[in-house]
C-alpha positions in Angstrom: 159.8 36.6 118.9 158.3 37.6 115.6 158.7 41.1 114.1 155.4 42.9 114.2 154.8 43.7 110.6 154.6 47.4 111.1 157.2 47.7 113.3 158.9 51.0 112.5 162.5 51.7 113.3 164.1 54.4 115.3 166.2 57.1 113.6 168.7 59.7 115.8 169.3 62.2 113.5 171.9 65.7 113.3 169.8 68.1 112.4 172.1 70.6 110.9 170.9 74.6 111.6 168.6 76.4 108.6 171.4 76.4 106.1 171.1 72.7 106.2 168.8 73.7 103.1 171.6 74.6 100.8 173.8 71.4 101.5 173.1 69.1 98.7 175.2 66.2 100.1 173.2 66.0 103.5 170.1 66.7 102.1 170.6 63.9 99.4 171.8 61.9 102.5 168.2 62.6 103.9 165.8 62.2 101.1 168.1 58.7 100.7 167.4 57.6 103.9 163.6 58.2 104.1 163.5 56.6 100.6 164.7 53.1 102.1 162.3 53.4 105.1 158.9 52.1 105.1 156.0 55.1 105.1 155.2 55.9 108.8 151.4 56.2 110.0 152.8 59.2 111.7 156.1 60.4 113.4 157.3 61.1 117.2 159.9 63.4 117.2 162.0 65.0 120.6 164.5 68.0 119.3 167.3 69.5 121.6 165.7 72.4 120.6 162.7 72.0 123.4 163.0 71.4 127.1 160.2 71.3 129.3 159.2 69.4 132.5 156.8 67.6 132.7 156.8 66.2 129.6 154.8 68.4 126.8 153.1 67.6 124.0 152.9 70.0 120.9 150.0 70.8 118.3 148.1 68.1 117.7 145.6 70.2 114.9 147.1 73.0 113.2 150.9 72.3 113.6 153.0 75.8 113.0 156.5 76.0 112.8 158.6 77.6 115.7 161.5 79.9 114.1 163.7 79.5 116.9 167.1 81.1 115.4 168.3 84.8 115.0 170.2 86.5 112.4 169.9 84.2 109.5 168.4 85.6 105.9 164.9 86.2 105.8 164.0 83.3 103.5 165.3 81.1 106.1 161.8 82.5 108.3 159.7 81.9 104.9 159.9 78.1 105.2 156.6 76.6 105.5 155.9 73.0 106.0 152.1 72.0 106.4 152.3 68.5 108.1 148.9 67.2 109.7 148.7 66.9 113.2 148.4 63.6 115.3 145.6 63.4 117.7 145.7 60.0 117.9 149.3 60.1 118.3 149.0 62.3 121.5 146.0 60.8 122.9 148.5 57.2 122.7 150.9 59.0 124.1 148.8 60.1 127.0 147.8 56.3 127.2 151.1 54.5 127.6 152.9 57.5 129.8 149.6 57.8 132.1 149.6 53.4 132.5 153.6 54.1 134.1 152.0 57.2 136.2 154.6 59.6 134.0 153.0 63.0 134.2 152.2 64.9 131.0 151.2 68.2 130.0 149.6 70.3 126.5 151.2 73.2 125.0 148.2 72.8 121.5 150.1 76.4 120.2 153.6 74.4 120.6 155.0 73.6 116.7 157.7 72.5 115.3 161.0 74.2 116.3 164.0 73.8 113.7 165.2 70.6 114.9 162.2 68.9 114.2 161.0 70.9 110.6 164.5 71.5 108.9 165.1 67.3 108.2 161.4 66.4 107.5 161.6 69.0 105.0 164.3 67.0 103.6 163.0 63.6 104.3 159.5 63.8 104.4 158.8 67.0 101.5 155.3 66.1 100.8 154.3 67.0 104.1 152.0 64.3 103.9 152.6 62.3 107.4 151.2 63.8 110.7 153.7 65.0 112.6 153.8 65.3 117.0 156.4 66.9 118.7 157.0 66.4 122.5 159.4 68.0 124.8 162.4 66.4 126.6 161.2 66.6 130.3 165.0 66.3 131.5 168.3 65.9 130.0 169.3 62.8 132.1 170.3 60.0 130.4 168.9 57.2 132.3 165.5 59.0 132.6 165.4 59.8 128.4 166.5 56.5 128.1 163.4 55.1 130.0 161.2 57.5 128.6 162.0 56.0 125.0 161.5 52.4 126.9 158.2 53.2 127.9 157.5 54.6 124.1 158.9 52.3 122.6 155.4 50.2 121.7 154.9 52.4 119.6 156.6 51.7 117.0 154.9 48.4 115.9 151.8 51.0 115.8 153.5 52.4 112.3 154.7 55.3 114.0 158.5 56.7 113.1 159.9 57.6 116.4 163.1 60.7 116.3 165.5 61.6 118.3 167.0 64.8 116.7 170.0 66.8 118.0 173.8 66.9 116.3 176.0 64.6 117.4 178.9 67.1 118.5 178.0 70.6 119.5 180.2 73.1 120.3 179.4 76.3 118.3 181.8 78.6 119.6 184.9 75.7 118.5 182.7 75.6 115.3 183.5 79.0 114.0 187.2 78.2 114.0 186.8 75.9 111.8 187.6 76.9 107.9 184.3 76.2 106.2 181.8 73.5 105.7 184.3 70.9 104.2 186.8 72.1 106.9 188.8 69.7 108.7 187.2 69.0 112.3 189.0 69.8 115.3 190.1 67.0 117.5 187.6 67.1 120.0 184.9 66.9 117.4 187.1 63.3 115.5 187.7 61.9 118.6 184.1 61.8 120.1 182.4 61.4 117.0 185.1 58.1 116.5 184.0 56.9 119.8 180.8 57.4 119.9 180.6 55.3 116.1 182.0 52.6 117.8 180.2 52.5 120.9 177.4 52.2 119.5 178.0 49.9 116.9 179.2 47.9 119.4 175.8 47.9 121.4 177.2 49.4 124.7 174.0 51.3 125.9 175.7 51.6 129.4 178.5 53.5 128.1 176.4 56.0 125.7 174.8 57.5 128.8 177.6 57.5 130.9 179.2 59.6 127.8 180.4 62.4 130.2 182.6 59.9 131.8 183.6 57.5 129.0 184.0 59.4 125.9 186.9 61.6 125.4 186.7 65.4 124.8 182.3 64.9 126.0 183.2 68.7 127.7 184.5 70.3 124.0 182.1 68.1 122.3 178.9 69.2 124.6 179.5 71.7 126.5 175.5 71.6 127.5 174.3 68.0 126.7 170.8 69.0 125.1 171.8 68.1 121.2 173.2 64.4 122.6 170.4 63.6 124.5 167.9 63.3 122.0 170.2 59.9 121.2 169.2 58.5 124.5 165.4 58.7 123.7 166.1 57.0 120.5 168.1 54.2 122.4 165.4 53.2 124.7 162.7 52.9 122.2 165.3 50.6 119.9 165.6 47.1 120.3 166.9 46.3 123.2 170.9 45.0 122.8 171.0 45.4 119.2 173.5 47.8 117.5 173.0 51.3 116.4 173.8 51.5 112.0 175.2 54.2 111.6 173.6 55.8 108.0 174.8 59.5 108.0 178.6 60.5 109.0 180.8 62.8 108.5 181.3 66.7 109.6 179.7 70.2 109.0 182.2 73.0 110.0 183.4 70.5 112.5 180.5 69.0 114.0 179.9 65.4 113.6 176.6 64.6 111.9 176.2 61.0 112.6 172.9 60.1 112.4 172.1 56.3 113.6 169.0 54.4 112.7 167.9 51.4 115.3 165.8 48.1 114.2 
């Protein structure tokens, strides 16, 4: 079958928390990997940073940002980042989940929560490429995973579809660990090692049945909301092809391996 020439791929990205700013390896690893992607029409993005059932589109005109963190320096609440809005976006969205009688909902005062702003900052700095958030309407894997299915046509509509969450998460473990550069604790190496391989290996079925098959899944995510971003991401990918992984490597112990798909 041939590639439809604006076929976008799918990226599922660690996030990293506000201080994800002051990194200069990751956010080099960022503006890197937008730099070899071709320029979206727009971009989809699902954070773990926004649950809510049904599923709920953001701002589609004026899209603010959501500071959604406490006790962190007050320039960390002066970021700005003026990204159009995607009408069209949501109104395709609407389309496609309304044809498979998936119930959606509007929250238009909804922005961008951390998860969603702190890479595009990185990756997309001009600001220049409207931006939609919607929520994840459940953190079951099999239902995320169908929900990126059922998204997935997007993407040969230009659109840049994100799954963004961290792929180990465990911030009480995380404060033991002795700085950025610190060695991760084995919980953190041994999921993040499976996981690389899992995926590279195209094994979907495993992925979401992580709490079984991966080892340490209870240290590594204690509450499953920063992996399941990945299983959105994995649906709207080609189906049986391997997830590359472009970003690896640990921030005070958690695994930010960030996978791009197609």
């Amino acid at each position: 079958m041939p590639v439809h020439p604006d076929r976008m791929p799918v990226l599922y990205l660690s996030h990293g928390a506000p201080p994800l700013a002051d990194d200069a390896t990751w956010t080099r690893q960022l503006a890197d990997w937008s730099a070899d992607l071709p320029k979206p029409r727009s971009i989809l993005i699902v954070s773990a940073h926004w649950e809510e059932a049904p599923l709920t589109i953001g701002a589609t005109t004026t899209v603010p940002l959501v500071y959604d963190f406490w006790g962190f320096p007050e320039h960390y609440y002066r970021v700005r980042y003026r990204a159009p809005g995607a009408p069209d976006l949501a109104a395709r969205v609407r389309r496609l989940l309304h044809s498979t009688d998936t119930p959606v909902h509007d929250a238009p005062d909804r922005g961008l929560d951390h998860g969603a702003y702190v890479p595009l900052v990185e990756m997309f700095p001009g600001a220049d490429v409207p931006v939609l958030q919607v929520s994840m309407p459940s953190l079951d894997p099999v239902q995320l995973y169908d929900l990126g299915r059922k998204l997935a046509p997007l993407r040969d509509e230009g659109v840049l579809i994100i799954g963004s969450g961290f792929f180990t998460h465990n911030l009480r473990a995380m404060q033991a660990v002795d700085g950025v550069d610190g060695a991760p604790p084995a919980w953190s190496a041994e999921f993040d090692h499976w996981g690389a391989q899992t995926l590279a290996s195209g094994d979907i079925d495993a992925v979401l049945d992580f709490q079984h098959k991966a080892p340490a899944a209870e240290l590594a995510h204690p509450r499953t909301e920063h992996f399941a971003p990945l299983f959105v991401s994995l649906g709207a990918g080609d189906e049986g092809s391997a997830a590359r992984t472009v970003i690896d490597g640990y921030w005070y112990g958690l695994a930010k391996r960030s996978v791009q798909l197609g």
